[in-house]
N, CA, C and O atoms as CSV, one atom per row, in Angstrom:
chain,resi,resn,atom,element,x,y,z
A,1,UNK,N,N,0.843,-1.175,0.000
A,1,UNK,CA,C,0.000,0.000,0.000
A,1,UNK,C,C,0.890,1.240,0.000
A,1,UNK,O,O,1.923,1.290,0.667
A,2,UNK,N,N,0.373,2.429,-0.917
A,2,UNK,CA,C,1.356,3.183,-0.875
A,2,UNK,C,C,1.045,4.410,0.143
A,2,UNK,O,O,-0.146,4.652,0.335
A,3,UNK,N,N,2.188,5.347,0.930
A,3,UNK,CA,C,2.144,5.939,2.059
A,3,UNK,C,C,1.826,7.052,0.961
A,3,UNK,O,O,2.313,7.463,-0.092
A,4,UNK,N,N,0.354,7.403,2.087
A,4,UNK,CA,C,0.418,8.590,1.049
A,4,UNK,C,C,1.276,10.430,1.731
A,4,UNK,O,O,0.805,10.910,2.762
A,5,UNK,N,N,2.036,10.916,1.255
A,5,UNK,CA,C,2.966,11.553,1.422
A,5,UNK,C,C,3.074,13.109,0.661
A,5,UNK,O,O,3.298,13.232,-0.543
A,6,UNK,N,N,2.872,14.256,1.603
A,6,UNK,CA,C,2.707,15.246,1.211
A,6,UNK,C,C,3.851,15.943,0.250
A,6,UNK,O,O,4.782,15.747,1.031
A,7,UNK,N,N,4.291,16.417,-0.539
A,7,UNK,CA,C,5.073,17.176,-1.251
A,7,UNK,C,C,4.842,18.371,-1.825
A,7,UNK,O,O,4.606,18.366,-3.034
A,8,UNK,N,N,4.856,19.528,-1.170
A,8,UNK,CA,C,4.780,20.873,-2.053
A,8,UNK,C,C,5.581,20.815,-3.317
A,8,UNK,O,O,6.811,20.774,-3.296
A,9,UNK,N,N,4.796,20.811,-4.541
A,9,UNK,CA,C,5.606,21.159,-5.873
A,9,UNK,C,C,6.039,22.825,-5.996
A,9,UNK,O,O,6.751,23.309,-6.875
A,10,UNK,N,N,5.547,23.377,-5.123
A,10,UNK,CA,C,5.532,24.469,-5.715
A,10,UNK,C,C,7.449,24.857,-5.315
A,10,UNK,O,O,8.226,25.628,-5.879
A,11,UNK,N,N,7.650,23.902,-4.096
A,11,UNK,CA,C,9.427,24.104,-3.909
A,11,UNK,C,C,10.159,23.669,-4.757
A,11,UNK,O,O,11.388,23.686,-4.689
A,12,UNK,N,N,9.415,23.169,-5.777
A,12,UNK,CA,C,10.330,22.563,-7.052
A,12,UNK,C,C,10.872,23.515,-7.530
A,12,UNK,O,O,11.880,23.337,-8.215
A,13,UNK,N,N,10.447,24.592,-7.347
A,13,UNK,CA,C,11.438,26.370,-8.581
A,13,UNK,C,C,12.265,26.966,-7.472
A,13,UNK,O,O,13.015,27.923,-7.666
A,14,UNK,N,N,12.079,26.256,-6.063
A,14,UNK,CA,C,13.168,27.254,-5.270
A,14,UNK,C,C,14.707,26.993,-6.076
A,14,UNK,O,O,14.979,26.127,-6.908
A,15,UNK,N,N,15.338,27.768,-5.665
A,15,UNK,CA,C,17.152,27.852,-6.629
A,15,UNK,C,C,17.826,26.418,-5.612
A,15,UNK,O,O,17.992,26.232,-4.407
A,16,UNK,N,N,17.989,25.886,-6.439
A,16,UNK,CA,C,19.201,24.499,-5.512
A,16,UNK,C,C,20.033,25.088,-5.275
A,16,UNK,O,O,20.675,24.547,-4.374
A,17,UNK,N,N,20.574,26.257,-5.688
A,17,UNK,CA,C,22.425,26.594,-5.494
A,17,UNK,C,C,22.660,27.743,-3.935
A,17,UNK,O,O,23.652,28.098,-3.299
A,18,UNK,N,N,20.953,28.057,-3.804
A,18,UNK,CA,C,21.164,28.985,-2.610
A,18,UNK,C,C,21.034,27.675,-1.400
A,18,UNK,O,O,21.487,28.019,-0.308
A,19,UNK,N,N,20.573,26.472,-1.444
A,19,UNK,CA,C,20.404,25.590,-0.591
A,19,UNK,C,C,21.685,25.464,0.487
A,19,UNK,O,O,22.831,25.742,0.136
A,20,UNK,N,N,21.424,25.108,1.549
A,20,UNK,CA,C,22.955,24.684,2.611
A,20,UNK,C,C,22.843,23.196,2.455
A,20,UNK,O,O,21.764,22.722,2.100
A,21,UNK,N,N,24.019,22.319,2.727
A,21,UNK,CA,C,24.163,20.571,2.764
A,21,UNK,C,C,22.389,20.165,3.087
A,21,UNK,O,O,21.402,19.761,2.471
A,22,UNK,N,N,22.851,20.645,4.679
A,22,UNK,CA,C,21.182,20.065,5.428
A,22,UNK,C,C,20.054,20.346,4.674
A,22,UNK,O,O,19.358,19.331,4.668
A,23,UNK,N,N,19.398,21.482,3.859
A,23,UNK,CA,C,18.853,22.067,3.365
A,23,UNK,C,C,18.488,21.186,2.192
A,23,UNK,O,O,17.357,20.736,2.004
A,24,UNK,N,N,19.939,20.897,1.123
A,24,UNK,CA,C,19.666,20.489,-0.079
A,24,UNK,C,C,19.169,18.141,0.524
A,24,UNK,O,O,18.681,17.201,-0.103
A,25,UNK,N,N,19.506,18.254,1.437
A,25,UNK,CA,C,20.210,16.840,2.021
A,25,UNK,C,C,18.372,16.457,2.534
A,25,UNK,O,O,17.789,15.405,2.271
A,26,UNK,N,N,17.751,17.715,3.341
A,26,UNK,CA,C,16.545,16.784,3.885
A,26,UNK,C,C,15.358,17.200,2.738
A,26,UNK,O,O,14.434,16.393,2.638
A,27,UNK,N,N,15.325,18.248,1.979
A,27,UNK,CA,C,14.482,17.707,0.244
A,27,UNK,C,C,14.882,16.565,-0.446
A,27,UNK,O,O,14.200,15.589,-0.759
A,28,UNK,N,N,16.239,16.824,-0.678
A,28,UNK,CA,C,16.168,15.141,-1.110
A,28,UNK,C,C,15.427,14.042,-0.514
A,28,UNK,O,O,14.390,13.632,-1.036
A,29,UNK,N,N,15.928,13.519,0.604
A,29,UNK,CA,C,14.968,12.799,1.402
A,29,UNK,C,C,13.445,12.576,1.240
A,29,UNK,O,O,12.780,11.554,1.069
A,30,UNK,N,N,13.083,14.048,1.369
A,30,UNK,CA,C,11.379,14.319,0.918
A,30,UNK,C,C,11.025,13.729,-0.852
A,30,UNK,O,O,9.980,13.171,-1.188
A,31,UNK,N,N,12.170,14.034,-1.748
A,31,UNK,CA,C,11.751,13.970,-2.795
A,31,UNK,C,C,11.933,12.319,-3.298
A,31,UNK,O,O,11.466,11.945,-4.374
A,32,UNK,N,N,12.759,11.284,-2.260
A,32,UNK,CA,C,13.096,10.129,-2.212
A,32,UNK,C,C,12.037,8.989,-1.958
A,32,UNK,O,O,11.877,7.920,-2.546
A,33,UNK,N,N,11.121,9.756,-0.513
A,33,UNK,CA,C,10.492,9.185,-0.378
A,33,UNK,C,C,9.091,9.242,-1.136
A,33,UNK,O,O,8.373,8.244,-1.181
A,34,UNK,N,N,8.741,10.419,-1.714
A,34,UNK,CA,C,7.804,10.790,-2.512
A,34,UNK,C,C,7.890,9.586,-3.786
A,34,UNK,O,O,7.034,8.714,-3.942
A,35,UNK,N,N,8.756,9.707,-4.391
A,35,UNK,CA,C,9.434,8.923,-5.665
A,35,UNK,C,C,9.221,7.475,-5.282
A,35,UNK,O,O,9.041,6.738,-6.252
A,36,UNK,N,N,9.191,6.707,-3.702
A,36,UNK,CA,C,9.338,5.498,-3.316
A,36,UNK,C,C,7.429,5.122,-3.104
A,36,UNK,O,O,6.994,4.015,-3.420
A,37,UNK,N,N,6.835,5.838,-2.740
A,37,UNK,CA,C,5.651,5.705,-2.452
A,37,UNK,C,C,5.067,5.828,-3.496
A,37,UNK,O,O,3.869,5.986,-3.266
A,38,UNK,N,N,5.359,5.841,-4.859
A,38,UNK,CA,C,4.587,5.773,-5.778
A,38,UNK,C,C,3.025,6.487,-6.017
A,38,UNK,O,O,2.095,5.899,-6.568
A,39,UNK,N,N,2.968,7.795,-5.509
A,39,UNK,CA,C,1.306,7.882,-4.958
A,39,UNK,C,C,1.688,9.223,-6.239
A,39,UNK,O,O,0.714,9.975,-6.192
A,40,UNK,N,N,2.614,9.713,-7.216
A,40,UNK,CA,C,2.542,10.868,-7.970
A,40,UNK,C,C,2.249,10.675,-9.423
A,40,UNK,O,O,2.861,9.707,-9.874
A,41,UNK,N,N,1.699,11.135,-10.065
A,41,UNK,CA,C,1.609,11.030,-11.466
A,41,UNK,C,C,2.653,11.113,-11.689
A,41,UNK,O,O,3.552,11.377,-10.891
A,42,UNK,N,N,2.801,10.746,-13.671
A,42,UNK,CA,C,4.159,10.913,-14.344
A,42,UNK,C,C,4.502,11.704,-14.129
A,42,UNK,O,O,5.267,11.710,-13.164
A,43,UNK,N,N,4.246,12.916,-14.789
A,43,UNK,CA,C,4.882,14.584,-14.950
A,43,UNK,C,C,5.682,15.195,-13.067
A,43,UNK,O,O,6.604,15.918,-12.690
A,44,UNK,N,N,4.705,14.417,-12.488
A,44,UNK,CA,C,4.885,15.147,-10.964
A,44,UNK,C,C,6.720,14.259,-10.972
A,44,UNK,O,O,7.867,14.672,-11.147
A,45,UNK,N,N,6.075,12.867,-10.669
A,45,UNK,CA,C,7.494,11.981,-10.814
A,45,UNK,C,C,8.423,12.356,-11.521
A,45,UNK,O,O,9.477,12.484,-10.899
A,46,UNK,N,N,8.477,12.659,-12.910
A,46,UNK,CA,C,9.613,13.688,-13.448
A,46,UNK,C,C,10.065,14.539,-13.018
A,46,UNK,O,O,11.290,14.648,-12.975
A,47,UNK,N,N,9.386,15.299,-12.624
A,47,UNK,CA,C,9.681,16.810,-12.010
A,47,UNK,C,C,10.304,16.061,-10.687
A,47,UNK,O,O,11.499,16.320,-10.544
A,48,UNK,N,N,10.042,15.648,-10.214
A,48,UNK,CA,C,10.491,15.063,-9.130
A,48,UNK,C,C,11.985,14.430,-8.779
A,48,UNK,O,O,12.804,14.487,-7.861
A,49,UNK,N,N,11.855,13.879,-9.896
A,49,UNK,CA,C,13.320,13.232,-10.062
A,49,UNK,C,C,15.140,14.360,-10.990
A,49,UNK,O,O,16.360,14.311,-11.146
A,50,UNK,N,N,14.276,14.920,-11.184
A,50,UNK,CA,C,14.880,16.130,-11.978
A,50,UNK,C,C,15.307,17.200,-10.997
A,50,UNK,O,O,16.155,18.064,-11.219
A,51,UNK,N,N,14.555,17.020,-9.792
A,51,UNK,CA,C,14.653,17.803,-8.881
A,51,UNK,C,C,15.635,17.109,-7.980
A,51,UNK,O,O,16.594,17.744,-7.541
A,52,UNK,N,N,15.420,15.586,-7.616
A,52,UNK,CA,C,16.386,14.938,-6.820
A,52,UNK,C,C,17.772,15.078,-7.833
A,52,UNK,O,O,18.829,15.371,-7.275
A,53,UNK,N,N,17.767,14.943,-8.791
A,53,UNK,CA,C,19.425,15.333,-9.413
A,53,UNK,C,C,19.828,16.258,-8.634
A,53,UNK,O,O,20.517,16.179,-7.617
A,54,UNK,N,N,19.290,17.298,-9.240
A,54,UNK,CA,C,20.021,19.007,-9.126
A,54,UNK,C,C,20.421,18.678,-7.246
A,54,UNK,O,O,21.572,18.757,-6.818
A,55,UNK,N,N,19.305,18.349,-6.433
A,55,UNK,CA,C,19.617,18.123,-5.014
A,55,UNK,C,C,21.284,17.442,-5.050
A,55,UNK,O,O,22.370,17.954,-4.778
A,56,UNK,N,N,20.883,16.018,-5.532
A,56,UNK,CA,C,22.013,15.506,-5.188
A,56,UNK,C,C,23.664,15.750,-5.065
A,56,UNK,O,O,24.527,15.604,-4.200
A,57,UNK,N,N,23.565,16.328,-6.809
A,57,UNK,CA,C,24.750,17.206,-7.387
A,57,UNK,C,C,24.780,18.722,-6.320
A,57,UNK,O,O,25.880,19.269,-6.230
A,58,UNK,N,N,24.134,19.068,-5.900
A,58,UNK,CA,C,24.309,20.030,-5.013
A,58,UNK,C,C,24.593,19.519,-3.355
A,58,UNK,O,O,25.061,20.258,-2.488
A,59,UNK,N,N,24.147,17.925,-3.135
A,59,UNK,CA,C,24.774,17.737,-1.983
A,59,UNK,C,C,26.554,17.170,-2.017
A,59,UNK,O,O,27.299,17.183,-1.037
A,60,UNK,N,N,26.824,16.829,-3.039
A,60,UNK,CA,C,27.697,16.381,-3.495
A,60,UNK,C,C,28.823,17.366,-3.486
A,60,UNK,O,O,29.746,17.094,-2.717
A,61,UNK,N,N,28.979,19.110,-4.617
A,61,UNK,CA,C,29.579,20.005,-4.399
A,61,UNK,C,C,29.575,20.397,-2.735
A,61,UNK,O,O,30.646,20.523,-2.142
A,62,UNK,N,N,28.327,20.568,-2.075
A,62,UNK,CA,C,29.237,20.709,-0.303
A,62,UNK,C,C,30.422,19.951,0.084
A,62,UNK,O,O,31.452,20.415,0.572
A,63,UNK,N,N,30.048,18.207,-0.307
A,63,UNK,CA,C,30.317,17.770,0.363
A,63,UNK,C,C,32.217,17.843,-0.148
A,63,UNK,O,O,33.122,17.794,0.685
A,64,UNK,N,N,32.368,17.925,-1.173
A,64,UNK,CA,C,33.870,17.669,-2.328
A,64,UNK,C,C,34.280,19.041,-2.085
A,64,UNK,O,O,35.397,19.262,-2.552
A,65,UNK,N,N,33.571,20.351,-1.320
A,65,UNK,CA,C,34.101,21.653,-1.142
A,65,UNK,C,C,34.919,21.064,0.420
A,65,UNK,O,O,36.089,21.356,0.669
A,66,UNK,N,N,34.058,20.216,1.345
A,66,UNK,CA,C,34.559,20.103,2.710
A,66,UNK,C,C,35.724,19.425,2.683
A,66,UNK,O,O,36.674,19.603,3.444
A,67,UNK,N,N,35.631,18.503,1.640
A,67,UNK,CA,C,36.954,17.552,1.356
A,67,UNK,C,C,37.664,18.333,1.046
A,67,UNK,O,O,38.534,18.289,1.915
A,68,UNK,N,N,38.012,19.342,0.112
A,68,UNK,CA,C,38.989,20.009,-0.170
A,68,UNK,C,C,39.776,20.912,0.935
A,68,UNK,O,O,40.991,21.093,1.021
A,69,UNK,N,N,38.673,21.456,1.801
A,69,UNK,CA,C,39.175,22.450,2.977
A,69,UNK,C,C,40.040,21.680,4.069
A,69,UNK,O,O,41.032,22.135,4.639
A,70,UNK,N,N,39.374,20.213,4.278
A,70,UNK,CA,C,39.974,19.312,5.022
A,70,UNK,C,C,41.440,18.599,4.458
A,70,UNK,O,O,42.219,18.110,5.276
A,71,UNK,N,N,41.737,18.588,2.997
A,71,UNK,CA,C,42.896,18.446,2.657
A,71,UNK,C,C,43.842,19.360,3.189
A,71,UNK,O,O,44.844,19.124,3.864
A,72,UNK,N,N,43.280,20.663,2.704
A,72,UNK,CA,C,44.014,21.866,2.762
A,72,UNK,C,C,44.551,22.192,4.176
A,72,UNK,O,O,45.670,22.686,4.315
A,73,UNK,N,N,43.694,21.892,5.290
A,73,UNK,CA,C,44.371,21.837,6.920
A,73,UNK,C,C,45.061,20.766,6.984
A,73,UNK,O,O,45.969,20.620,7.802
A,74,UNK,N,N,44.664,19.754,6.001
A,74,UNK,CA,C,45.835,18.532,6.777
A,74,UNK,C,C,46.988,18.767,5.979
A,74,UNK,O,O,47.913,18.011,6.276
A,75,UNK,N,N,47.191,19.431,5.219
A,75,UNK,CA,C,48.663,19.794,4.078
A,75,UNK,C,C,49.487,21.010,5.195
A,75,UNK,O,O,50.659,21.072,5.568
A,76,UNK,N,N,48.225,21.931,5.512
A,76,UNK,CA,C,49.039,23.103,6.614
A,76,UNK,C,C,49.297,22.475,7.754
A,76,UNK,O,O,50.268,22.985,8.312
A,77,UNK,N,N,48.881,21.668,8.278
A,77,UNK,CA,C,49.429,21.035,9.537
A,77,UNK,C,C,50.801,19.986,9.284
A,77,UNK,O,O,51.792,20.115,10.003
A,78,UNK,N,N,50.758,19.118,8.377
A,78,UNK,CA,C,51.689,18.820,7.765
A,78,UNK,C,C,53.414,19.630,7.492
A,78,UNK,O,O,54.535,19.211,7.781
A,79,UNK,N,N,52.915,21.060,6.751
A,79,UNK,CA,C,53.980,21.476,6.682
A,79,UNK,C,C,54.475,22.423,7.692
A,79,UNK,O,O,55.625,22.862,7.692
A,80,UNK,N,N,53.202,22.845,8.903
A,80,UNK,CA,C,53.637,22.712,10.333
A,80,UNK,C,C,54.446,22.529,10.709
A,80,UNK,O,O,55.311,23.342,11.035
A,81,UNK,N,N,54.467,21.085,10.829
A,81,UNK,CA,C,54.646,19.737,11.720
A,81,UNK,C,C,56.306,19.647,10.759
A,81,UNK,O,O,57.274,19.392,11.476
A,82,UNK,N,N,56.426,19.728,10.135
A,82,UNK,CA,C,58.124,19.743,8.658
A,82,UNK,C,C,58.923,20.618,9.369
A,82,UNK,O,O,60.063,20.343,9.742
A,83,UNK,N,N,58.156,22.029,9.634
A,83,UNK,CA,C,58.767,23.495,9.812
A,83,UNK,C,C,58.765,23.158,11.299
A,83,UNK,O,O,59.807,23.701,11.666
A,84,UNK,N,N,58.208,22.572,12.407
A,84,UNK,CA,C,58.837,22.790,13.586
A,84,UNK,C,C,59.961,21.685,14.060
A,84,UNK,O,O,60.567,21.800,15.126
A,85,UNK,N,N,60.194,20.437,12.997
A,85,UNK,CA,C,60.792,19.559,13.059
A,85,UNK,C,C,62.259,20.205,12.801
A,85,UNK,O,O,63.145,19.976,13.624
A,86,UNK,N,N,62.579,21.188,11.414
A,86,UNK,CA,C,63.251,21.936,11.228
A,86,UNK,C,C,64.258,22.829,12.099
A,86,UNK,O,O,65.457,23.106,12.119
A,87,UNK,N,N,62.975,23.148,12.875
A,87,UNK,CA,C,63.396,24.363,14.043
A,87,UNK,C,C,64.091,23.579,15.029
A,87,UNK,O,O,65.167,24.004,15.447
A,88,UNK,N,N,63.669,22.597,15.419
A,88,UNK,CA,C,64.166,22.222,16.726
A,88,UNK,C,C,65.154,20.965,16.361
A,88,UNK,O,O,65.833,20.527,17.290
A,89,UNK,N,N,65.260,20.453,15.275
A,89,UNK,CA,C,66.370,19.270,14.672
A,89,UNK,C,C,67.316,19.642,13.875
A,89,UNK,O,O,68.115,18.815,13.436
């Protein structure tokens, strides 16, 4: 039996790119389970799934921006960690 499950379409035109992780991370969710419950017409289901892309690819850029920042402290701590080895050896 399918859950029947509320979804405002009308958040389908909000901008994905102003979204935060959490933001783009719990629509997805909404638009996951919508898509799993089978209770939407075609067109809605399209729109739907078109919408979980753009989400995804937008949870994805957070997440490959955090990876990068987290490289970037572990490279400065790294060459830290070189430069006080330096100093004191």
């Amino acid at each position: 039996m399918a859950e029947n499950i509320s979804f405002n379409t009308e958040s389908l035109g909000a901008p994905v790119d102003t979204l935060s992780y959490e933001q783009a991370r719990a629509e997805l969710e909404n638009v996951v389970r919508q898509l799993e419950s089978g209770a939407s017409d075609l067109e809605t289901s399209i729109a739907l799934w078109e919408r979980g892309e753009s989400l995804a690819k937008r949870c994805e850029a957070w997440l490959e921006g955090a990876r990068e920042k987290l490289n970037e402290a572990r490279a400065e701590q790294r060459e830290d960690a070189e430069d006080g080895e330096e100093t004191h050896g």
